[in-house]
C-alpha positions in Angstrom: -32.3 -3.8 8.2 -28.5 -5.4 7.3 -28.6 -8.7 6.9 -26.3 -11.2 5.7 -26.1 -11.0 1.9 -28.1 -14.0 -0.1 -27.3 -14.5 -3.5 -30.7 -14.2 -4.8 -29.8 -10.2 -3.9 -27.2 -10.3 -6.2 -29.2 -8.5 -9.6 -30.7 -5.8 -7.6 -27.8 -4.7 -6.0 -25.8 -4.9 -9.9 -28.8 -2.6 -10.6 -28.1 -0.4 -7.7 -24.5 -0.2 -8.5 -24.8 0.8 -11.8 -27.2 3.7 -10.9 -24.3 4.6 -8.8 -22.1 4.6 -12.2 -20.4 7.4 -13.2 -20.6 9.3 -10.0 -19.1 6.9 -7.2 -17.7 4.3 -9.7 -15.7 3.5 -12.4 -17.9 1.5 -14.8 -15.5 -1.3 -15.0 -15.5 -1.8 -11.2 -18.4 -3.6 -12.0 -16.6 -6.7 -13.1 -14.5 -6.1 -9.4 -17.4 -6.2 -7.5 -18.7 -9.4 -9.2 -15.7 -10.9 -8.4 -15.9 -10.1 -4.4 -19.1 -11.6 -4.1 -18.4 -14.3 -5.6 -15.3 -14.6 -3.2 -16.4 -12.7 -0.2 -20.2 -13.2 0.0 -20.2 -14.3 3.5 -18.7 -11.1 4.8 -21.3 -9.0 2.6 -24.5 -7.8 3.7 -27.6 -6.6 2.3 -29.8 -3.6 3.7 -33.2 -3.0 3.0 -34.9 -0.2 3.6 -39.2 -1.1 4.4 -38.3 -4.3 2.3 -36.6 -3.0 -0.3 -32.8 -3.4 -0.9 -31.3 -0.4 -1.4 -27.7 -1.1 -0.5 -24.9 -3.0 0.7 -21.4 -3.1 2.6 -18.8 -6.2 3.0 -15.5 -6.4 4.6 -13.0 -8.4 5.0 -9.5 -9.2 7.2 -6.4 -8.8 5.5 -4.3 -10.6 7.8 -1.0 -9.6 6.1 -1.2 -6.5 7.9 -3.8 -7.1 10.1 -6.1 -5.0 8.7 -9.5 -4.9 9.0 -11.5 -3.4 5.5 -15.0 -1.8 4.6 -15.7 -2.3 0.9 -18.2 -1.8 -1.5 -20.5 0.5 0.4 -23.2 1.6 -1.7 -26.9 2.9 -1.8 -29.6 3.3 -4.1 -29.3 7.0 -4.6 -33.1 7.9 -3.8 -32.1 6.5 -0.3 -29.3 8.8 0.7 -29.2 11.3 3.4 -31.0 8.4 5.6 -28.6 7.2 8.1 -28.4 4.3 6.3 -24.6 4.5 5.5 -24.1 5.1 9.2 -25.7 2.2 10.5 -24.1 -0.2 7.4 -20.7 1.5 8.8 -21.0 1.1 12.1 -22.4 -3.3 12.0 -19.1 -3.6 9.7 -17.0 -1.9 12.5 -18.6 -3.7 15.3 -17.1 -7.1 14.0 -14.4 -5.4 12.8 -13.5 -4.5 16.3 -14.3 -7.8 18.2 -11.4 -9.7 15.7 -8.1 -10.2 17.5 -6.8 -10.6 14.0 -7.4 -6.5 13.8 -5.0 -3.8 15.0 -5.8 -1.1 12.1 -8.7 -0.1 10.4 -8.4 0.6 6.4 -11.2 2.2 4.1 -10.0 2.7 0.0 -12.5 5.4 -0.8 -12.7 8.3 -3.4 -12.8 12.1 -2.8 -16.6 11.9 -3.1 -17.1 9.9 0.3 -14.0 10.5 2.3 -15.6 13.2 4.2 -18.2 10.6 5.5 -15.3 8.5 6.4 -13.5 10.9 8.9 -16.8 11.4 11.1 -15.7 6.9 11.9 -12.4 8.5 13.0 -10.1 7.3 9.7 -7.4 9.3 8.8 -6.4 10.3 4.9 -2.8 8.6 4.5 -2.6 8.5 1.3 -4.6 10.0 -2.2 -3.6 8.8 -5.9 -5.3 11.0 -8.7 -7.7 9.0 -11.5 -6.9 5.6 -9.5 -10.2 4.4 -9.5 -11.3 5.5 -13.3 -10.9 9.7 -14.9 -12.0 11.5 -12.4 -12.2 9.1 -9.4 -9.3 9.4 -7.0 -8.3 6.8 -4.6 -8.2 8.3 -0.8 -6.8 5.7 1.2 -8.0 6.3 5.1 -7.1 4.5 8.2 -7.9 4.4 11.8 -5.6 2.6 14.7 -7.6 0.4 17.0 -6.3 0.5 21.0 -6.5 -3.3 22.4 
């Protein structure tokens, strides 16, 4: 289930990310990602998996450009290989979609997860070694919508 994000979720999914720490994140991305939800909770969600949280997703308009943005996908790690991922992807992309605001879709992933990202249709435009922390490069990947 994704649901909107309540901030009563917010210490297990800062357990979650850190079990997702060194692998998928730099550990001082954790201060980033307290940040967003502090600034972006109402474009976050929380998915459970048979009541459990195990993950969430957010996104956000960046009207600049007109850009809509997936950020700060993550799972619990016993939960992956699920099709949960997919289904977080594709409820962001849904409203993502229906904005008029959006003419581009943008994702600011690493090496690990890009692959996942091209089966959504993005395209790599861009990749910047160690951005993210040693070892963690920044693969920037959009998509063009047709309105």
């Amino acid at each position: 289930m994704i649901r909107p994000y309540k901030t009563t979720d917010e210490k297990r999914l800062l357990e979650i990310f850190t079990l997702n720490i060194p692998k998928y994140f730099a550990p001082n991305e954790i201060i980033d990602y307290k940040k967003y939800l502090q600034q972006y909770n109402s474009t976050y969600f929380t998915i459970e998996h048979q009541d459990n949280i195990v993950g969430g997703i957010g996104y956000y308009v960046k009207e600049s450009d007109k850009s809509g943005r997936i950020t700060w996908i993550f799972f619990d790690p016993n939960y992956s290989g699920q099709g949960l991922g997919k289904k977080a992807v594709e409820h962001c992309l849904q409203i993502l979609k229906s904005s008029p605001k959006v003419e581009k879709l943008v994702v600011s992933t690493s090496q690990l997860a890009y692959q996942f990202f091209k089966k959504f249709d993005y395209t790599l435009v861009k990749t910047e070694k160690d951005y993210w922390g040693k070892g963690l490069d920044l693969y920037l990947m959009e998509r063009v919508l047709k309105k």
